[in-house]
C-alpha positions as CSV (number, residue, x, y, z in Angstrom):
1,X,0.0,0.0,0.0
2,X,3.0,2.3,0.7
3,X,3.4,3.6,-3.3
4,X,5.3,6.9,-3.3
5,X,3.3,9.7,-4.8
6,X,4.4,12.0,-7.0
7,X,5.0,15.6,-5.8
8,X,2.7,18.3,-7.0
9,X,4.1,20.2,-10.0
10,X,5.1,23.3,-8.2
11,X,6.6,21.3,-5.5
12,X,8.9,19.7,-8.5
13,X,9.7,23.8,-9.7
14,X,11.0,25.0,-7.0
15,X,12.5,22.4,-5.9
16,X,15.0,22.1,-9.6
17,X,17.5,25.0,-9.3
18,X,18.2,25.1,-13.2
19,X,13.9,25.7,-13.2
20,X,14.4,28.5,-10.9
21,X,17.3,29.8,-12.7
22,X,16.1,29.6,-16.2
23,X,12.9,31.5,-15.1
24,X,14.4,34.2,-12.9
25,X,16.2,35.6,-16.4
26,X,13.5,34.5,-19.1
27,X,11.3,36.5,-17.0
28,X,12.9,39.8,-16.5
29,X,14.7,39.8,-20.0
30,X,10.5,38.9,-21.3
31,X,9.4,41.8,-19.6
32,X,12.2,44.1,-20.3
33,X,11.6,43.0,-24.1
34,X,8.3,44.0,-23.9
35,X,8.7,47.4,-22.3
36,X,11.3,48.4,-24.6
37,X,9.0,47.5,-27.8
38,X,6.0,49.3,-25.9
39,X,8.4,52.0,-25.7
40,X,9.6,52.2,-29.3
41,X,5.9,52.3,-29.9
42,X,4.8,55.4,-28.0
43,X,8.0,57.3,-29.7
44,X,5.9,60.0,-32.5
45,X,6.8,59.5,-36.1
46,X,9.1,62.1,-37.2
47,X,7.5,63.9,-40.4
């Protein structure tokens, strides 16, 4: 009866370091992306 369970998924993310690293720079460099373009956007068109 003893059958070892799985942990829950977020149990398993936080518990791999190379999880934790590759997601503490994907999601800054995401979000940086993404306000740069927004930014690049909002600049006027010379004429």
């Amino acid at each position: 009866m003893d059958e070892e369970e799985t942990p829950p998924l977020m149990q398993r993310i936080l518990d791999n370091p190379f999880i934790l690293l590759f997601l503490g720079v994907a999601a800054p460099a995401v979000l940086y992306l993404i306000w740069g373009i927004m930014e690049i956007i909002s600049v006027p068109v010379a004429n």
